[in-house]
ChimeraX commands (.cxc) that place a marker at each C-alpha (Angstrom):
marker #1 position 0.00,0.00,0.00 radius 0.5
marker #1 position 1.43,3.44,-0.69 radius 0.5
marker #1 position 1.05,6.63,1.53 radius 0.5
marker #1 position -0.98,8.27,-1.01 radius 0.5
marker #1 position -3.91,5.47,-1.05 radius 0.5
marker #1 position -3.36,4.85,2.77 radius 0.5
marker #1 position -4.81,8.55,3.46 radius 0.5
marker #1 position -6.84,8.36,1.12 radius 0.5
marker #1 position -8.27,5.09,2.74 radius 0.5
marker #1 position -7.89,7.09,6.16 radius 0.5
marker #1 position -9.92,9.93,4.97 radius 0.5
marker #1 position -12.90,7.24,3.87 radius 0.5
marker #1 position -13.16,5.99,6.75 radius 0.5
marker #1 position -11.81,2.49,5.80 radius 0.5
marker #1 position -11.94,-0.47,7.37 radius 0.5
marker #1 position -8.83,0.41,9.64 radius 0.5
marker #1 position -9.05,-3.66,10.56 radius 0.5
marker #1 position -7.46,-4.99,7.36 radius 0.5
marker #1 position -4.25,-6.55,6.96 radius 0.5
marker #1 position -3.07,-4.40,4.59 radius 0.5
marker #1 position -4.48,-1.17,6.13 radius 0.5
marker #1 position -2.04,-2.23,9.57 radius 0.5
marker #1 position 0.67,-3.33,7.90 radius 0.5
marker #1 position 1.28,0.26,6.30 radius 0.5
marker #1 position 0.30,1.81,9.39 radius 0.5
marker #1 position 3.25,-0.24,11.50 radius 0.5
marker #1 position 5.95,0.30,8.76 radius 0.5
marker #1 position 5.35,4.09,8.28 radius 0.5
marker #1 position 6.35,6.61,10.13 radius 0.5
marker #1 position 5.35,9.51,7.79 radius 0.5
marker #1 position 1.30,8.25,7.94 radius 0.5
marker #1 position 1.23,7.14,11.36 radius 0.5
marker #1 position 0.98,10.71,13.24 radius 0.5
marker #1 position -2.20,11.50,10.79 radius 0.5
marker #1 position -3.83,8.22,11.37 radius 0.5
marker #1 position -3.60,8.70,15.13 radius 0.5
marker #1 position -4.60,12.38,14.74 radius 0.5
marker #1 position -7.93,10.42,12.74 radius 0.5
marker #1 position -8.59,7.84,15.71 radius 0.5
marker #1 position -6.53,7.65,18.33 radius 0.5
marker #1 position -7.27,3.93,19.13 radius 0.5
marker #1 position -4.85,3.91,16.21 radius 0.5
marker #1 position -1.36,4.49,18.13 radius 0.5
marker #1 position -2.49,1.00,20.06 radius 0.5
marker #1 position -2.88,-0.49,16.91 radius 0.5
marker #1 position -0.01,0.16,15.71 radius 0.5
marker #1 position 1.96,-1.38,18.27 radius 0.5
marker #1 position 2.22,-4.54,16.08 radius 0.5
marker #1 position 2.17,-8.08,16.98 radius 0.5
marker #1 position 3.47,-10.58,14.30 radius 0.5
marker #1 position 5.48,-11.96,16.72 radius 0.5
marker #1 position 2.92,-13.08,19.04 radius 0.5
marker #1 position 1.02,-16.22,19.03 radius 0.5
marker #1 position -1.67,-16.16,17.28 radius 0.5
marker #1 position -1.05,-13.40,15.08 radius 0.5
marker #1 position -2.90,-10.42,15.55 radius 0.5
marker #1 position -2.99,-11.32,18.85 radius 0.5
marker #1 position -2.35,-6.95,19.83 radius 0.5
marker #1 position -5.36,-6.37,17.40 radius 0.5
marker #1 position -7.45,-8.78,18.94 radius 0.5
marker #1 position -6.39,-7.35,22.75 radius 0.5
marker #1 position -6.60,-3.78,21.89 radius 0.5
marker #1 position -10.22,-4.15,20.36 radius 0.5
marker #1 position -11.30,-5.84,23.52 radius 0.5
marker #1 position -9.58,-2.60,25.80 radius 0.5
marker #1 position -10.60,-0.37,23.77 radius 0.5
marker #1 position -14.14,-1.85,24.08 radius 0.5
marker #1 position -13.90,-1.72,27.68 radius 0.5
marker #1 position -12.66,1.76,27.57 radius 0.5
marker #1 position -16.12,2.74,25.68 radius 0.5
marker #1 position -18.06,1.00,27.34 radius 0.5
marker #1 position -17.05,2.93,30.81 radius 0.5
marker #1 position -16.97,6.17,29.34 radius 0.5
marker #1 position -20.60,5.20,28.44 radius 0.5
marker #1 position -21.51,4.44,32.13 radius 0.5
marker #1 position -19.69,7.71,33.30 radius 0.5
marker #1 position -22.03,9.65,31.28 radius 0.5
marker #1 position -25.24,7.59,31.98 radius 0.5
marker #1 position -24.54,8.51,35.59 radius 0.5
marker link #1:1,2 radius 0.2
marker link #1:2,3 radius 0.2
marker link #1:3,4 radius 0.2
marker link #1:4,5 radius 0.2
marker link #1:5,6 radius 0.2
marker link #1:6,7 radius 0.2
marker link #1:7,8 radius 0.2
marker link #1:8,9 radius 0.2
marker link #1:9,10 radius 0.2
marker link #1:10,11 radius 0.2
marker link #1:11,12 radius 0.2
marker link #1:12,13 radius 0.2
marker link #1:13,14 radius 0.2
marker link #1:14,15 radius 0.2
marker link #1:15,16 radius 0.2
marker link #1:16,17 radius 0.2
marker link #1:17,18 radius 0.2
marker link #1:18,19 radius 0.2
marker link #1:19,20 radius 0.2
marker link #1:20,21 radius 0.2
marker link #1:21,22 radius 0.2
marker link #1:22,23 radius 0.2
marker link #1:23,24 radius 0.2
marker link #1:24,25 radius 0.2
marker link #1:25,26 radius 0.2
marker link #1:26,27 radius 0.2
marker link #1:27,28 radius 0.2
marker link #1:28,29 radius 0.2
marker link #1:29,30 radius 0.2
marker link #1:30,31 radius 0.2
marker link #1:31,32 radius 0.2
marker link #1:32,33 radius 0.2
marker link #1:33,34 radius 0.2
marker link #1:34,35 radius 0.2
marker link #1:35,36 radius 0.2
marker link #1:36,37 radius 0.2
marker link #1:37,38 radius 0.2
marker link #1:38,39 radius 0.2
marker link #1:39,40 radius 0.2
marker link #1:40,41 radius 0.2
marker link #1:41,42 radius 0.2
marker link #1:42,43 radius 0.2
marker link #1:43,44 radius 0.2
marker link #1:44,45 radius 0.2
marker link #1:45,46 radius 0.2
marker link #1:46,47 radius 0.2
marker link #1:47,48 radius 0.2
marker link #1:48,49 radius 0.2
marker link #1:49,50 radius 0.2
marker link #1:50,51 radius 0.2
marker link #1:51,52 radius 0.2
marker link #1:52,53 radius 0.2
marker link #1:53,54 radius 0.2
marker link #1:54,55 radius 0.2
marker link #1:55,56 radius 0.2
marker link #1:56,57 radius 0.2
marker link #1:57,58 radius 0.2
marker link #1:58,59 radius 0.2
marker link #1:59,60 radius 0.2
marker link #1:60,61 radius 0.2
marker link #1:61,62 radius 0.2
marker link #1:62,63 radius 0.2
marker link #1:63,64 radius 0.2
marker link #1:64,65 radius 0.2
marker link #1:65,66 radius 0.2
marker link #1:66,67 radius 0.2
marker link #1:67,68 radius 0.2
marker link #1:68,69 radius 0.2
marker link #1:69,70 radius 0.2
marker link #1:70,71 radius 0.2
marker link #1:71,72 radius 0.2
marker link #1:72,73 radius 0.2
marker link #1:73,74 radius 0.2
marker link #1:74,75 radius 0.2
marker link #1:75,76 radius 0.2
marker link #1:76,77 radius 0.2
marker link #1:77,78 radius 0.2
marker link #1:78,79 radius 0.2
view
């Protein structure tokens, strides 16, 4: 993927859950301050996690924190 259709991708409001989409984000240090500037659950994405068993194991964490995270902020303001 190539900076130029990453933001553009960013800016659409992609699917920021695809392979292809995290790969770019991990490797790039030019897009990676504008992604997080678009959704700050980003930066915890970007973290990586090949190395772990089962890969995609820091995707699969994060969404469940970040989840949690949500869901309290949620509660805060029902209260």
């Amino acid at each position: 993927m190539t900076c130029e259709r990453f933001l553009e991708s960013l800016s659409r409001g992609a699917d920021f859950s695809s392979a292809e989409f995290l790969e770019h984000l991990r490797d790039c240090p030019t897009c990676l301050p504008r992604a997080i500037e678009a959704d700050p659950d980003l930066l915890f994405r970007s973290i990586g996690g090949s190395d772990l068993v089962p890969p995609g194991g820091v995707d699969a964490f994060v969404g469940d924190v970040m989840q949690q995270v949500r869901l309290r902020q949620t509660e805060q303001r029902t209260t």
